[in-house]
C-alpha positions as CSV (number, residue, x, y, z in Angstrom):
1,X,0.0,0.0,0.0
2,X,1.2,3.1,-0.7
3,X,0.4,6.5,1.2
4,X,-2.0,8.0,-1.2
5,X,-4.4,4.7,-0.4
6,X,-4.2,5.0,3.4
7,X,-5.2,8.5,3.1
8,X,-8.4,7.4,0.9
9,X,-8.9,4.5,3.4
10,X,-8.9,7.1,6.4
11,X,-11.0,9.4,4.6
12,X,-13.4,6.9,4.2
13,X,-13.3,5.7,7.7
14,X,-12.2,2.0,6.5
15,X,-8.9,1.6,8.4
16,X,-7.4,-2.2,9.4
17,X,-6.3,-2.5,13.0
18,X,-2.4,-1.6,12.7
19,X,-0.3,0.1,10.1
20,X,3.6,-0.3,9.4
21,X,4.8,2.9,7.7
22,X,8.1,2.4,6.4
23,X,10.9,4.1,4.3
24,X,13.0,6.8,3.5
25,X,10.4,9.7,2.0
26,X,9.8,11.5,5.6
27,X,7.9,13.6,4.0
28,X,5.6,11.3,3.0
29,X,5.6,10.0,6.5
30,X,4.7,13.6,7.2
31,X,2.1,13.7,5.2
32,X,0.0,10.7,6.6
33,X,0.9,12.2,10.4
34,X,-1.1,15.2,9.2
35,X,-3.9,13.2,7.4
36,X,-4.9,11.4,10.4
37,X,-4.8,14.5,12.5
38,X,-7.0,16.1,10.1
39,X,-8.9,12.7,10.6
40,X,-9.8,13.3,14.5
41,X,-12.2,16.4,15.3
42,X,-10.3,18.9,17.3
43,X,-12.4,18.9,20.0
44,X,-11.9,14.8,20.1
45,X,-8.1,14.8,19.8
46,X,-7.3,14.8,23.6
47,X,-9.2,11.8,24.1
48,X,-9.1,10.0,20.2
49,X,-5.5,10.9,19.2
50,X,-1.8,9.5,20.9
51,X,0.9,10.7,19.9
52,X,3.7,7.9,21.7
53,X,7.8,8.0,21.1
54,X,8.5,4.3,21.7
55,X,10.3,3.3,24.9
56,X,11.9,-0.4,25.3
57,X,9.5,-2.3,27.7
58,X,6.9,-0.1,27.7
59,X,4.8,-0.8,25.0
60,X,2.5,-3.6,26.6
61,X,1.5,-0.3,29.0
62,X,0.8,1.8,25.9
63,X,-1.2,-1.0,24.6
64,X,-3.3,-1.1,27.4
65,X,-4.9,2.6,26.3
66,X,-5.8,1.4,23.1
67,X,-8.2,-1.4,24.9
68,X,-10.0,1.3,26.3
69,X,-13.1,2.1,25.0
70,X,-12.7,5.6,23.6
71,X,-13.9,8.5,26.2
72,X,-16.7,10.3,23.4
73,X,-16.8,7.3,21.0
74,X,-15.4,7.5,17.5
75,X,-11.7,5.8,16.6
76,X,-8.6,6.5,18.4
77,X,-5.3,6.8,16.8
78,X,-2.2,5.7,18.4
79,X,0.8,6.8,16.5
80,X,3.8,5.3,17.9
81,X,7.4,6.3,16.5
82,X,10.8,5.6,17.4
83,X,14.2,7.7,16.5
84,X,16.0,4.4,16.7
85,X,13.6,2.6,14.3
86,X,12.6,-0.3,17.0
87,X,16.0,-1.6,17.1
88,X,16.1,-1.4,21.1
89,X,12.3,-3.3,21.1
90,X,12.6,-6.3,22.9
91,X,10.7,-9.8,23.8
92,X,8.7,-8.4,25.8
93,X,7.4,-5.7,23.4
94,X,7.3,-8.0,21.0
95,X,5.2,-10.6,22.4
96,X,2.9,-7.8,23.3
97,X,2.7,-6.4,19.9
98,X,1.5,-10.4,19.3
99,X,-0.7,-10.4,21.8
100,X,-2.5,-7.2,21.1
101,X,-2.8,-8.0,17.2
102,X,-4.1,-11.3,17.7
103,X,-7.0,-9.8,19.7
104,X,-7.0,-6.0,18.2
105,X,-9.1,-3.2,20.0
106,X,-12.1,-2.8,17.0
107,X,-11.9,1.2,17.9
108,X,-8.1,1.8,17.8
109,X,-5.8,1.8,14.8
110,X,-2.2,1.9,15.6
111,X,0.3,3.3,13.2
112,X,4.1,2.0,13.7
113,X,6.7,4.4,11.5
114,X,10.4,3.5,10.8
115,X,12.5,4.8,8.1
116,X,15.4,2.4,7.9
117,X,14.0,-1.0,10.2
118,X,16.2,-3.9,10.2
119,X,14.5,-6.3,8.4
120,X,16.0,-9.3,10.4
121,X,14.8,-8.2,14.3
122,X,11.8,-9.9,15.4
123,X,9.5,-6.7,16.0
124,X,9.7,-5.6,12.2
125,X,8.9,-9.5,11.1
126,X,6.0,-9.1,13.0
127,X,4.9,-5.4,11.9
128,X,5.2,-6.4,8.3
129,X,3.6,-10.3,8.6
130,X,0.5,-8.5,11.2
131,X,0.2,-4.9,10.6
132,X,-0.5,-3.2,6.7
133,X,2.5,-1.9,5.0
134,X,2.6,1.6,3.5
135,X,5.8,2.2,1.7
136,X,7.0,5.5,2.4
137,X,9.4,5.8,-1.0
138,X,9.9,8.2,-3.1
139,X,7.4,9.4,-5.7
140,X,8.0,8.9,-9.1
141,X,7.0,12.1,-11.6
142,X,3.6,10.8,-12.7
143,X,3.4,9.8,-8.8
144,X,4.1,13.6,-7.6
145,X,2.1,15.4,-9.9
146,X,-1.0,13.7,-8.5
147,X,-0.2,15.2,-5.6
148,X,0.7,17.6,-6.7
149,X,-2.9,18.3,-8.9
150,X,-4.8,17.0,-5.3
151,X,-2.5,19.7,-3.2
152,X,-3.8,22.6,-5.7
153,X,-7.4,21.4,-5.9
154,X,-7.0,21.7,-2.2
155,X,-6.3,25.5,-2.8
156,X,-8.9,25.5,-5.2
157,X,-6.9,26.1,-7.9
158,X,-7.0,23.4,-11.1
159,X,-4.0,22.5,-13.5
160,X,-4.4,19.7,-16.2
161,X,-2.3,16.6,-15.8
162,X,0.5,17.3,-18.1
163,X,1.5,20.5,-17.0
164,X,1.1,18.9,-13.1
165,X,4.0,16.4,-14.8
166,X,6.1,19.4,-15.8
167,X,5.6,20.8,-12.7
168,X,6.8,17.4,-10.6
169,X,9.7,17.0,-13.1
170,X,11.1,20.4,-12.1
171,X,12.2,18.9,-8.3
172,X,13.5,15.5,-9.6
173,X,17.1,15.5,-8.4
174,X,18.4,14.4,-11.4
175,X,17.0,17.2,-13.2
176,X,18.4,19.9,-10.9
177,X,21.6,18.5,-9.8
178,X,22.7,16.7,-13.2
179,X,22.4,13.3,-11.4
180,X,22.0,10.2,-13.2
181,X,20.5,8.5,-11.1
182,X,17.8,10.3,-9.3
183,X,15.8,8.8,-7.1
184,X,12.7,10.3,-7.1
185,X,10.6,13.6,-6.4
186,X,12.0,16.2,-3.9
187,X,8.1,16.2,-2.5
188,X,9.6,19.2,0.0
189,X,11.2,21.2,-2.2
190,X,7.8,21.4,-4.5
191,X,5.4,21.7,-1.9
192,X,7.3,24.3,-1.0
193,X,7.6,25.7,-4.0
194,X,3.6,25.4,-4.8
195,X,2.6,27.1,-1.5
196,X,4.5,30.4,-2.8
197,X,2.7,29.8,-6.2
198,X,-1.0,29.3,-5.0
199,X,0.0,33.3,-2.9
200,X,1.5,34.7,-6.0
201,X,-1.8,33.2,-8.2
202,X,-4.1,35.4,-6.2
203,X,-8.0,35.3,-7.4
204,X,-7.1,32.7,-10.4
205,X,-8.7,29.6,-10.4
206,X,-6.9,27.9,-13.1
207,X,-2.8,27.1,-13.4
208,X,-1.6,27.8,-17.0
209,X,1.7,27.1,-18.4
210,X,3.0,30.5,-19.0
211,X,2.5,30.4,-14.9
212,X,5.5,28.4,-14.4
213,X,7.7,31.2,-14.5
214,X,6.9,31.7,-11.0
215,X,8.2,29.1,-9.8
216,X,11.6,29.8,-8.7
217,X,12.9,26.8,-8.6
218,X,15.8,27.7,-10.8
219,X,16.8,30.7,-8.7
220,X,16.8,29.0,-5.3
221,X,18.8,26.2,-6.8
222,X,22.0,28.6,-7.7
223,X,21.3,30.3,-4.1
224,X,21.7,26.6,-2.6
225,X,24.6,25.5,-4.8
226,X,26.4,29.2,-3.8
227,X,25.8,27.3,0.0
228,X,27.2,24.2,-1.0
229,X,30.3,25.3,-3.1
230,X,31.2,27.4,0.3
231,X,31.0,24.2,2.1
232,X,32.8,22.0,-0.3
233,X,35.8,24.7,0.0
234,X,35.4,24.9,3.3
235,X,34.2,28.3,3.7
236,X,32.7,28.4,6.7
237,X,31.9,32.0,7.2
238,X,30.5,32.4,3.3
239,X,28.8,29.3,3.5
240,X,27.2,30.8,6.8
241,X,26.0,34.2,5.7
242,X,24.5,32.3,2.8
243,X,22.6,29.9,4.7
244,X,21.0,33.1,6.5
245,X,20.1,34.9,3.1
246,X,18.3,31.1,1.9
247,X,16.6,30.8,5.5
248,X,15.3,34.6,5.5
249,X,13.5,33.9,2.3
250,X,11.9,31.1,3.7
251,X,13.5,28.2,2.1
252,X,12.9,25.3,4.0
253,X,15.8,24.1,6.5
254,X,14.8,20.3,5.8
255,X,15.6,21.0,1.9
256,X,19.0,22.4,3.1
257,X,19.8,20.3,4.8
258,X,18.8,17.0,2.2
259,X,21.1,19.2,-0.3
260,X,24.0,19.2,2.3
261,X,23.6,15.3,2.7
262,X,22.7,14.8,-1.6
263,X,26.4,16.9,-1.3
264,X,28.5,14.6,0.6
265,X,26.7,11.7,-0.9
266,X,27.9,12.3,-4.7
267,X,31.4,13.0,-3.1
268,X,31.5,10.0,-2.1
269,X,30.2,8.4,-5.1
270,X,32.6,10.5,-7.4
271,X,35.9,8.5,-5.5
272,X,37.0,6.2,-8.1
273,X,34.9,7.7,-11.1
274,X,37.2,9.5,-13.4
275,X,36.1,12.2,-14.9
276,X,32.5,12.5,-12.8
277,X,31.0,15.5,-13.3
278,X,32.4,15.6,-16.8
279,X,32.4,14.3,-20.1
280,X,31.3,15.3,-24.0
281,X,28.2,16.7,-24.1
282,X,27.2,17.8,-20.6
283,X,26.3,21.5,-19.9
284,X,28.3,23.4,-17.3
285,X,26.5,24.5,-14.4
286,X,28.6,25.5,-11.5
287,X,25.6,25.6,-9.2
288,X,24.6,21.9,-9.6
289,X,25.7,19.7,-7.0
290,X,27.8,17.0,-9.5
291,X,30.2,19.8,-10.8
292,X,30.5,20.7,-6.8
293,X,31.1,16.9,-5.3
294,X,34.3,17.0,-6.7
295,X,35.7,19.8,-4.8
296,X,34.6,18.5,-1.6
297,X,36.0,15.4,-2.5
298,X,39.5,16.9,-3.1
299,X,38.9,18.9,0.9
300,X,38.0,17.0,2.4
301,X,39.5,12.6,3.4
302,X,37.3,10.0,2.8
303,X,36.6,9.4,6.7
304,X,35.5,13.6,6.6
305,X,33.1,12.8,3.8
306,X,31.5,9.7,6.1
307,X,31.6,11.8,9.6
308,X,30.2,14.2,7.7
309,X,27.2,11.9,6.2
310,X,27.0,11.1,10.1
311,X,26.4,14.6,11.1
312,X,23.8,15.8,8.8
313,X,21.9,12.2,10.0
314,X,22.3,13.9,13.5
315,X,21.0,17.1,12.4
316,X,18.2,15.7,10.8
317,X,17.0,13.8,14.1
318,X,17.4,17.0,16.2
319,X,15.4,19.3,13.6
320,X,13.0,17.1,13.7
321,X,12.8,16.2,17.6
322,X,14.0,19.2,19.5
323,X,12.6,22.1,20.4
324,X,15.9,24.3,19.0
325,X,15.3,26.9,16.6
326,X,16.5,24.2,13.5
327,X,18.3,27.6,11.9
328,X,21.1,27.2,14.5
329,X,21.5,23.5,14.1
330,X,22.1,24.0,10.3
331,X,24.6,26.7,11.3
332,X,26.4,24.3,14.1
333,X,26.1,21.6,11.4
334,X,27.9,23.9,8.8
335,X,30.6,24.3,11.7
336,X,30.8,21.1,12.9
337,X,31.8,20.0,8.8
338,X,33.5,23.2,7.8
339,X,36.1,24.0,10.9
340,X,35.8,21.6,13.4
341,X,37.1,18.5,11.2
342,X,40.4,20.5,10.2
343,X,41.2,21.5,13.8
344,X,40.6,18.4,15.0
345,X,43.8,17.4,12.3
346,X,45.6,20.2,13.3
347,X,45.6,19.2,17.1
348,X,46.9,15.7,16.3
349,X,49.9,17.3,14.6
């Protein structure tokens, strides 16, 4: 199952008893975490809606709440998530999780959500034999612009499917960055990008294709690579005062951050390529993040490149978890690649 049928299921009030959301796309994940609190009547949600971070040993407790019959009747939603992906559950949460699934509360749905499980621990066998899978992957174009077409008939505004399709193909990786291999949709980048759009269309009802031009995803992707040539030289107070110029216009730290990571990534994948980035017939653009890799692959050592990959995860978890303004991590981040790496060199001179 993928996310768009979960949504229609819990539109229609036809949901199973337990859910597995899995994968990489955390917006996607996102997305679904918003559907079913759109799902719950706000004057309900105290009562119909749990929000639980997953604790080892605990979750035959938690489990207990979704028994109960609900306080003001309706369905109650237990959404359970774990930083860690369930790696710490144990036997003990996992025969509850057993337990609970043989005999299932009919007015509770619970809805597990990992990004990278371990396929071979005994708590993510039994999630993905027991509880419906929804894939959490990347969207492919045709994928994207469906959402894309549902987000804008949302905003009332209608666009036909072909130029929804132009509009997806515009935040493909691939396309932006030169990759050859892109792996799907950037779903944050072009929501995003679309919210700015539906303000700047004002009373129009209809999205035409001389409209596009508003989209700036061009512009915002030569702001981004000036941010990620500064880091990939190591220039820590350029690549600072142009994170602040992307964050004041309201691009989205996540997106920054993904490019940071999409950075380091394709440094790593350039080692042992010759000539990556290259070659007859490829069009120059200093702003795209293959013609940058190299340079932070001549910076920085291959162990730099990986701590770094290590770093941004980190980030990641604590934009998404802490209560910090996420602008400061990105800047710490920027640090913590940029200066602290070469001093920590210098020291063991």
């Amino acid at each position: 199952m993928g996310p768009e049928e979960f949504i229609a299921a819990l539109r229609k009030g036809s949901l199973d008893a337990a859910y597995f959301h899995r994968g990489t796309e955390r917006f996607l994940h996102q997305e679904c975490r918003q559907a079913v609190r759109a799902a719950v009547p706000e004057e309900s949600r105290a009562w119909c809606l749990t929000e639980i971070e997953f604790e080892a040993g605990t979750l035959e407790h938690e489990l207990e709440g979704a028994l109960q019959i609900p306080m003001l009747g309706g369905r109650c939603y237990f959404l359970i998530t774990d930083a860690n992906d369930f790696k710490h559950a144990g036997d003990d949460d996992t025969n509850a999780l057993a337990a609970y699934l043989e005999k299932p509360s009919p007015t509770a749905t619970l809805i597990f959500s990992a990004v990278e499980p371990d396929r071979r621990r005994k708590f993510i066998q039994l999630l993905e034999k027991k509880a419906t899978v929804v894939e959490m992957r990347p969207l492919s174009v045709r994928r994207a612009a469906a959402w894309a077409r549902e987000f804008l008939h949302g905003a009332e505004l209608q666009v036909e499917a072909g130029l929804a399709e132009d509009i997806a193909a515009k935040f493909m990786p691939g396309i932006s960055s030169r990759d050859p291999n892109p792996q799907g949709v950037n779903l944050l980048w072009m929501r995003t990008e679309l919210e700015k759009l539906i303000t700047a269309m004002g009373e129009k009802t209809r999205l035409e294709p001389s409209d596009l031009q508003l989209i700036a995803t061009f512009q915002e992707e030569h702001e981004i690579g000036k941010l990620l040539r500064a880091i990939a030289e190591r220039q820590c107070g350029d690549a600072l005062g142009f994170l602040r110029a992307l964050v004041a216009s309201r691009v989205a730290e996540t997106l920054l951050l993904w490019c940071i990571g999409d950075l380091f990534r394709q440094a790593l994948k350039s080692s042992g390529q010759a000539g990556y980035g290259g070659g007859w017939g490829r069009q120059s653009n200093p702003f795209a993040t293959w013609e940058i890799a190299p340079v932070a692959r001549r910076r920085y050592s291959q162990q730099e490149l990986l701590k770094a990959l290590t770093l941004v995860h980190q980030a990641d978890l604590g934009i998404k978890s802490w209560w910090k303004d996420s602008s400061i991590l990105l800047e710490f981040l920027i640090w913590q690649i940029t200066v602290a790496p070469e001093k920590s060199v210098r020291a063991n001179l």
